[in-house]
Backbone as a ProteinNet text record, in pm:
[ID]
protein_1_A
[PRIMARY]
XXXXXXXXXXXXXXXXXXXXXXXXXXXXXXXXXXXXXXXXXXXXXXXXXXXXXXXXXXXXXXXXXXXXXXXXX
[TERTIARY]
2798.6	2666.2	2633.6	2694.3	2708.7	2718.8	2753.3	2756.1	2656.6	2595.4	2450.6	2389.4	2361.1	2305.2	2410.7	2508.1	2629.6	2677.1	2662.4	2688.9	2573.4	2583.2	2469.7	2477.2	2600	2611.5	2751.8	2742.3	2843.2	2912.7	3041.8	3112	3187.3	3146.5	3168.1	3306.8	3435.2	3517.7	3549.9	3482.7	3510.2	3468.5	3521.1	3444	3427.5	3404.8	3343.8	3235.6	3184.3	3084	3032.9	3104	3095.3	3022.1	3035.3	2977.5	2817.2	2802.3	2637.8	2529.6	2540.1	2447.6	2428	2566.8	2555	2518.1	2566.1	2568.3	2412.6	2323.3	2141.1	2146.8	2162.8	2093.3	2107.8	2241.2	2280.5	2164.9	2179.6	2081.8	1968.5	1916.4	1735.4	1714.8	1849.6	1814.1	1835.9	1887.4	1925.2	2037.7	2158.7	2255	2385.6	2327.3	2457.8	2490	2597.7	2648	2664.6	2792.5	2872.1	2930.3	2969.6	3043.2	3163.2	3285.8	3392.6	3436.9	3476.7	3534.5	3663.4	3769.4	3937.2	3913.3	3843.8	3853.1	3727.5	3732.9	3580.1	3580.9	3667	3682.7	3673.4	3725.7	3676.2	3584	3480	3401.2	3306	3258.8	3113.7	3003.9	2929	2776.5	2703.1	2700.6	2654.3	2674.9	2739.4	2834.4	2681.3	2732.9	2650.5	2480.1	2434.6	2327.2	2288.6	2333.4	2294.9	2353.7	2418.6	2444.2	2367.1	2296.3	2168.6	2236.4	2302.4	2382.7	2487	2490.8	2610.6	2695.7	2793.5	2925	3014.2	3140.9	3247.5	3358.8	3424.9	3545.8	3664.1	3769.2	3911.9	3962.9	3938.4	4013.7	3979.4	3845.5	3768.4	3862.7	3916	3936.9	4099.3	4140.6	4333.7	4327.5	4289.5	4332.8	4322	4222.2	4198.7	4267.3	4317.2	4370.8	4579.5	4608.4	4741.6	4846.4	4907.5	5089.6	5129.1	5139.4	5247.4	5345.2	5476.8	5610.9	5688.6	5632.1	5605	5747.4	5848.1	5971.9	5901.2	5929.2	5929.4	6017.5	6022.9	6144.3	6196.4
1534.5	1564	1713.5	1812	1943.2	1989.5	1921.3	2008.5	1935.4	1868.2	1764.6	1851.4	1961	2061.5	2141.7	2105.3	2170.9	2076.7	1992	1866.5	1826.8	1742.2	1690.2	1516.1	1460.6	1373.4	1294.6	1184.3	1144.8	1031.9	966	861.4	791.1	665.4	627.4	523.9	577.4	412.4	350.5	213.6	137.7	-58.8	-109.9	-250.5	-259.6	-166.4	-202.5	-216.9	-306.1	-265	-154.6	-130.1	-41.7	121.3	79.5	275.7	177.9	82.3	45.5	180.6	206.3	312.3	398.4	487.9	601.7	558.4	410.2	454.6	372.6	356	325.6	474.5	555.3	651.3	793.9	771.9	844.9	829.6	667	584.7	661.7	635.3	692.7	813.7	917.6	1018.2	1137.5	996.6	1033.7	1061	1065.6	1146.1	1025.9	913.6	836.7	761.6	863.1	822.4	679.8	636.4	548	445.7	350.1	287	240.6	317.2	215.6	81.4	-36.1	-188.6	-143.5	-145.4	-219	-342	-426.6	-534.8	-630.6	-631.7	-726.8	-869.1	-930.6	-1072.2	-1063.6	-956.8	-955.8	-816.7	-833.3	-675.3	-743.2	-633.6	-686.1	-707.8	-795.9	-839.6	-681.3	-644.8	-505.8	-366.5	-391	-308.1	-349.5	-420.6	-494.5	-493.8	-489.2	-499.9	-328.3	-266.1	-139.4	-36.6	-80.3	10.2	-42.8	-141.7	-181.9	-151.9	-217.5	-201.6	-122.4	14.5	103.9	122.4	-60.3	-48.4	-60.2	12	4.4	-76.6	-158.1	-241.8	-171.8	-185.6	-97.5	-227.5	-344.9	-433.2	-434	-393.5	-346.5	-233.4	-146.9	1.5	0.2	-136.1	-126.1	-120.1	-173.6	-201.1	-7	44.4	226.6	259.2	277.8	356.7	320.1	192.3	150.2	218.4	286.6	342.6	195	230.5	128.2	184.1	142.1	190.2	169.1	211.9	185	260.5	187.3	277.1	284.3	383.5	459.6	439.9	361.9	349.4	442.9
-533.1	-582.6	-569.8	-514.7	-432	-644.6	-753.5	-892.4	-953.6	-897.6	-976.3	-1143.6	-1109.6	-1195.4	-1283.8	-1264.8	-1329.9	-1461.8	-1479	-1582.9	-1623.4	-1799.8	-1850	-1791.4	-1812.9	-1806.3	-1712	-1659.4	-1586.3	-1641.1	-1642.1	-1681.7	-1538.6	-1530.7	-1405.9	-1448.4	-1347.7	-1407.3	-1292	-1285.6	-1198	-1222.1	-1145.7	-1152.1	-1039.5	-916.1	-757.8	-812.5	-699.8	-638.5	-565.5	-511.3	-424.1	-451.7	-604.6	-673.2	-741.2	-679.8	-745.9	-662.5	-610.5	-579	-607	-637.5	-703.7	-880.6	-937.1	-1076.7	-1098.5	-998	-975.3	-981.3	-908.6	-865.2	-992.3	-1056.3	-1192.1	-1311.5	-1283.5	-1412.2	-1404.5	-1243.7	-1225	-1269.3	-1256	-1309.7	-1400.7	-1473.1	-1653.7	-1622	-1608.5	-1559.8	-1535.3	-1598.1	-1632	-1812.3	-1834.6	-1970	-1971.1	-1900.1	-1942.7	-1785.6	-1790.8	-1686	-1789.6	-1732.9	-1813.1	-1687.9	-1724.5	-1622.2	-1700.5	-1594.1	-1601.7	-1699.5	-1610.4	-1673.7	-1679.6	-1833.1	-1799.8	-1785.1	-1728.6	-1692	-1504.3	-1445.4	-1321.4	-1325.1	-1233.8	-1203.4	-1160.2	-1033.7	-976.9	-1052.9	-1007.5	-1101.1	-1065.6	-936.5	-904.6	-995.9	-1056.8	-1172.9	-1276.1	-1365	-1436.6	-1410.3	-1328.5	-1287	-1269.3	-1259.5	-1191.8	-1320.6	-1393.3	-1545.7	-1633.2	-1656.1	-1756.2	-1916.4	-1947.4	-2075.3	-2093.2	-2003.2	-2030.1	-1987	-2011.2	-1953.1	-2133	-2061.1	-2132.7	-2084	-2162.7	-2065.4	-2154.8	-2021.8	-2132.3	-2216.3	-2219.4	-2274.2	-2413.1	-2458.4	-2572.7	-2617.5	-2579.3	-2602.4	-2589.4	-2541.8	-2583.1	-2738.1	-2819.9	-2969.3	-3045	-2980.3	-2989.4	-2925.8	-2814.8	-2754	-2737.4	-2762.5	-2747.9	-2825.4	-2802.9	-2876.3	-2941	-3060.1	-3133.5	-3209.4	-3130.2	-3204.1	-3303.2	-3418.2	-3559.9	-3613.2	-3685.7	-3694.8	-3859.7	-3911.3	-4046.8	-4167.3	-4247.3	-4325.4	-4421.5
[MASK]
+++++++++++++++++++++++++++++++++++++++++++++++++++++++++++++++++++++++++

């Protein structure tokens, strides 16, 4: 938090719980973009509850982001 004023915005990646405080305390003060989840079949409800719509799951974002080894004829 020592660069709070140095950034517009933050991207949090996690499915702890354990970062519900900081990503309440981001939310409260404008200063949270995004939450990406590993996985959205497991992740804390605390997650969920404390990002208020702005989660991202990577399982959404394999079909964008995946290498496919496409040979060329």
């Amino acid at each position: 938090m020592i660069d709070f004023n140095k950034y517009e915005k933050a991207v949090i990646v996690s499915g702890d719980g354990d970062f519900y405080c900081l990503i309440k305390y981001l939310r409260d003060k404008n200063k949270l973009l995004n939450v990406i989840v590993p996985n959205k079949e497991k992740y804390s409800a605390l997650i969920k509850k404390s990002a208020e719509g702005k989660i991202t799951f990577m399982n959404d974002l394999k079909n964008k982001v995946e290498f496919l080894n496409e040979k060329t004829p």
